[in-house]
Structures are given as C-alpha cells and as structure tokens.
N, C-alpha and C positions, 0 to 999 in steps of 0.2 A: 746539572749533574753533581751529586756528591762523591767527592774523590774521597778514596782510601790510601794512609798513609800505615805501612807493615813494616812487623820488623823479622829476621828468621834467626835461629839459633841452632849451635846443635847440642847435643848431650855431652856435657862434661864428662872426660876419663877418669878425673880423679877428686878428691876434694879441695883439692888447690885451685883445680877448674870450676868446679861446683861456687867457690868463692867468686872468683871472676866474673862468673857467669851473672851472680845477681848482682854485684857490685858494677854490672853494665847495666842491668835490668834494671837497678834504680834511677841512674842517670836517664834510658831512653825514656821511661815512665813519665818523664815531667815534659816530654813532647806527645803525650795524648795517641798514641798512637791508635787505628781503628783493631790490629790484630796485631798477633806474634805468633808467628809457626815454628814449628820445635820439628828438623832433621831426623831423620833415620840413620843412623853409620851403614859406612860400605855391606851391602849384605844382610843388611837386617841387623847389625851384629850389635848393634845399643839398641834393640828394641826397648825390655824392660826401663834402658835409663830414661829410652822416651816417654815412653806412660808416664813415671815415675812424672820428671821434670815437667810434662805436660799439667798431668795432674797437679802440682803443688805452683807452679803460676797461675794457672786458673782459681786455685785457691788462696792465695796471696797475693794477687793481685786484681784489679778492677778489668783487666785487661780482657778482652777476646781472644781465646787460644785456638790455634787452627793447629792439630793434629797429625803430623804426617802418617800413612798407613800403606804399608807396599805389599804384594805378595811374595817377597822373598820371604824363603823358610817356614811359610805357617800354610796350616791347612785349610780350606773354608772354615771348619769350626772354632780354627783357632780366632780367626779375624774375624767372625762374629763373638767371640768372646774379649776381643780385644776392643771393639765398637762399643759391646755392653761397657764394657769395663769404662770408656771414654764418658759413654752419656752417665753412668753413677757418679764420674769425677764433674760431671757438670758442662763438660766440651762439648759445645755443639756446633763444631765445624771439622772435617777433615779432608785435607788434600791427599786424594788417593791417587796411587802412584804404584808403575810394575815394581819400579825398584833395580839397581844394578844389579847384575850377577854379582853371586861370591868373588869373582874373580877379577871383580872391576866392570866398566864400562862395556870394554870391547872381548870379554870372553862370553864363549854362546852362551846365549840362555838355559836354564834347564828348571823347569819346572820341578815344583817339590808335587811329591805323591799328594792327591787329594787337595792340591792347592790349585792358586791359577795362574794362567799364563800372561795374559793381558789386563792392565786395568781398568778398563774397559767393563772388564768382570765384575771388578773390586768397585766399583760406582755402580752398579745394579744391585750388588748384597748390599752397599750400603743404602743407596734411594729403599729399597723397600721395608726397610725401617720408618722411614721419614719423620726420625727426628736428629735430623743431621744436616746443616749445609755443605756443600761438599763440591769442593773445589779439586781441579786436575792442572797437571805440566802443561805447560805449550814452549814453544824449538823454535826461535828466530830464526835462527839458524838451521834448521831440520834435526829431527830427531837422526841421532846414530845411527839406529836402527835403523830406518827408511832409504839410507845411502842414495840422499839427494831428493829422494822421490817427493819434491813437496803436497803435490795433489793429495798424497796420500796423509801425510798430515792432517792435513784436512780435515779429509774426511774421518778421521780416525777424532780429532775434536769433535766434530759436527755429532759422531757416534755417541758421546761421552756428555753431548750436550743432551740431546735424545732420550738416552739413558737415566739423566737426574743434576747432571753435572751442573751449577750454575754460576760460577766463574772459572776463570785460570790466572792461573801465575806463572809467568816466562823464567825458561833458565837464563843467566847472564848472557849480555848481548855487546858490544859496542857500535852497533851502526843502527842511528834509529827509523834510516829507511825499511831495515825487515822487519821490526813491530810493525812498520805502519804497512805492508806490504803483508805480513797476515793477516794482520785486523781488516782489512780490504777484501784480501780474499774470502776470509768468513763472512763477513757481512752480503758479500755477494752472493753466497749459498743460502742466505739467509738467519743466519746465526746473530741472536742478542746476547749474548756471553760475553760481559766484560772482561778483557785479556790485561792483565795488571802488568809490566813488565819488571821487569828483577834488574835491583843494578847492583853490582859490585864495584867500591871503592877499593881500589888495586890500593894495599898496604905494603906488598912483598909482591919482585919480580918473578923469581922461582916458581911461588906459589899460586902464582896466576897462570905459566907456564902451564905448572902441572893439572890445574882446575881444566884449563882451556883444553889441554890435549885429551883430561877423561870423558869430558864432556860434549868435544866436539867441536867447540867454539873457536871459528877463527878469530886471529886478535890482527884487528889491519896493519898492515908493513907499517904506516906512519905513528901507531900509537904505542907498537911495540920497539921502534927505533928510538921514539919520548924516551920512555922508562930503561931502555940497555944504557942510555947516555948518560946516566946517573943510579945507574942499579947500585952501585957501592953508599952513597948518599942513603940513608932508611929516611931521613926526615923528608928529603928534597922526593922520593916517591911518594910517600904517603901525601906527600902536598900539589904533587901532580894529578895522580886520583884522586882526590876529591875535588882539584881544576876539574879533570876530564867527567868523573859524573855530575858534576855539578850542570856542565854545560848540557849535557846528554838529558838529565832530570827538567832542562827546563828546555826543551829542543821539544822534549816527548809530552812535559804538559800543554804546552803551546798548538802541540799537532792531537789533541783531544783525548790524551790517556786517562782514565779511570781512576789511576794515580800508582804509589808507586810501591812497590817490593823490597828492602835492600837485605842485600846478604851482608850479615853485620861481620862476620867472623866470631863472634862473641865479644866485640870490642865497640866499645859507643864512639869515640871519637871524633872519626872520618863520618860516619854519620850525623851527627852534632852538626858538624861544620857545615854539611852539605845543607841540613837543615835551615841554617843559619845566612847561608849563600842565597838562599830562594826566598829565604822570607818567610818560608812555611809557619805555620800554624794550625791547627787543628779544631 
C-alpha cells in the first residue's frame, strides 16, 4: 500500500498571513508531501482567497493541491464555475464538503436559493465532469449533524463513494479506536475508500477547546487534564502535542491507515517534528 502524507492550510486574512503562509509552505515542501488542501473560512466567507491561494500553489509549487469546495453561498452555477475556474488553474482534486452554516457549526442550515443542501450533491456536479479526483469529510467522531446516529454516517459515505467520491479525510480525532471503528464499519458495507485520518498537533489549549466544541470532537477527560496542567507553559503544550500526535500517527500507521492528514494551523513546526519522530519520509 502506498501511504499519503498531507498537509491543510487555510487562507490568510491579511498579507502579514499571506507571508507566513508560504514561509511554512517552503519549509513543509522539503518533506515531499503527496497533497495540500487549502480550507474554506466559516461560511464560505474566504472563498475567493481560496481559489486565489489554491491557484497560486499549484502554480508555485510541484505540489498536488486538493481544493476545498462547499455549498455555502453559491448557487449550482456558481460551483460549476468555480470547478471550471479549479481545473484552468490546473487542480485536479477537490474535497467537497456541505460546509458550516454562516452561523457556525451548530446553527440550522439554510440553503442558499439555487444552491444545495447536501454534499452529496456537490460530488455528483463534480464526478460528471470527470476531470477531478474528488475527495469528501468523514466524523470519527459522528458528524454534528447526525446527533450520534453513526449508521447513518455511513451510509451517507457509502452515498458519496457511489456518487464518484474516491477517498476521505477525517476531522480531528484523538482516539484511534474510532478511525479504526469506521474504517471497519465501511469495509463491512463494502466500501474501498481510503479514509485518511486528520491530526491536529494541539499548539494552543483555548483553541483546541474552541476547534473541539465547533466541531463536535470530544477531547478525552485524560488528555485534556495533560494540557490544563500546563496551559500557561506555550512551549511545554506545543511539546505535549506533538508527544500525543506523535504517538496517535504511529498507533494509526501500525493499525493500516492509508497515511496521514495534518491540520498544520499554517505553521510547519509541530509538524516537522512529528515528521521527524516517526521517521517519515516520503
């Protein structure tokens, strides 16, 4: 099996971000990575920075860009012109995705006029193009939406695999019995869809808080007691995260993952290291 080693970004606010951003992006580039996916903001609301930014590492770099593309805010036409727009920039991968509400995670949904509701949708306008690989979310955890109901997870993959979908990539996890407890239950449906899992190197206690609660993600009593016990320490966190995903990265290569995801924050560092811990190479 050849494993995939990712990295995700999201669109810089400003150009002090814009700086940072590639001045990561040179650093993780000398780890080979096999992709880098470039974030949507809350809402759709960095679309443009996303094309933009997408577009201009694919052109700057040697790299595979995988595209985020959600239905918030755009109509079907808009998101077949925002496809077009991908494959002229030369993307030929995009992880489609519903996307949060404007209002965050946990406020209803609400379809835009002429747009759609499920991605589900947004991987069928894409597949019948078919010049796109096109990757979708998966919930270790269960998705928000589904309030527990993991079956339905499931099935709602299994749709998406159907559909055209031919990988996924998990939101952040830390327990790597429910990757291996999805990956189980697909397979037993039938499903060859490699599920990549996503790991975040906790940098910031706060902001892992806040990830965890939009997101859904419980964070175990034992590993969020770790990081309260030196929340004030920034160095002694950041060096505990990338203890805890280090161990997790090789917990989950071990039990036959595909390889891995990480949510960089825009920062190379804690990834480096992590790298650096396992031996990785590319």
């Amino acid at each position: 099996m050849v494993r995939t080693f990712s990295f995700e970004f999201f669109p810089p606010k400003d150009e002090i971000g814009e700086d940072r951003l590639w001045n990561t992006m040179t650093h993780l580039e000398a780890l080979a990575p096999n992709f880098i996916s470039v974030t949507y903001g809350a809402g759709g609301s960095t679309r443009e920075r996303t094309i933009r930014i997408t577009s201009e590492i694919t052109a700057r770099t040697h790299i595979p860009t995988v595209a985020h593309l959600t239905c918030v805010g755009s109509t079907k036409e808009e998101l077949s012109e925002i496809l077009q727009h991908y494959h002229e920039a030369g993307i030929k991968s995009i992880l489609a995705l519903r996307g949060d509400p404007v209002g965050g995670p946990a406020a209803p949904w609400v379809p835009t006029p002429g747009g759609f509701t499920h991605s589900d949708e947004l991987v069928a306008l894409a597949a019948q193009r078919r010049d796109f690989t096109i990757g979708v979310a998966a919930f270790p955890d269960g998705h928000p939406a589904s309030h527990g109901n993991f079956e339905q997870d499931i099935a709602v993959l299994l749709r998406k695999e159907q559909l055209g979908a031919s990988f996924a990539t998990t939101q952040f996890f830390f327990e790597v019995s429910r990757w291996s407890q999805l990956v189980e239950k697909l397979e037993a449906r039938g499903s060859s869809m490699p599920v990549i899992p996503g790991i975040l190197p906790v940098t910031n206690v706060r902001q892992l808080e806040r990830m965890a609660e939009l997101g859904g993600t419980p964070i175990p009593t034992s590993i969020r007691e770790r990081f309260l016990k030196i929340e004030s320490d920034s160095q002694g966190v950041k060096a505990l995260g990338v203890e805890i995903a280090t161990e997790m990265c090789s917990q989950l290569l071990e039990a036959g993952a595909p390889g891995l995801h990480f949510y960089t924050m825009n920062s190379s560092t804690a990834t480096q290291e992590i790298y650096l811990n396992l031996g990785l190479k590319n």
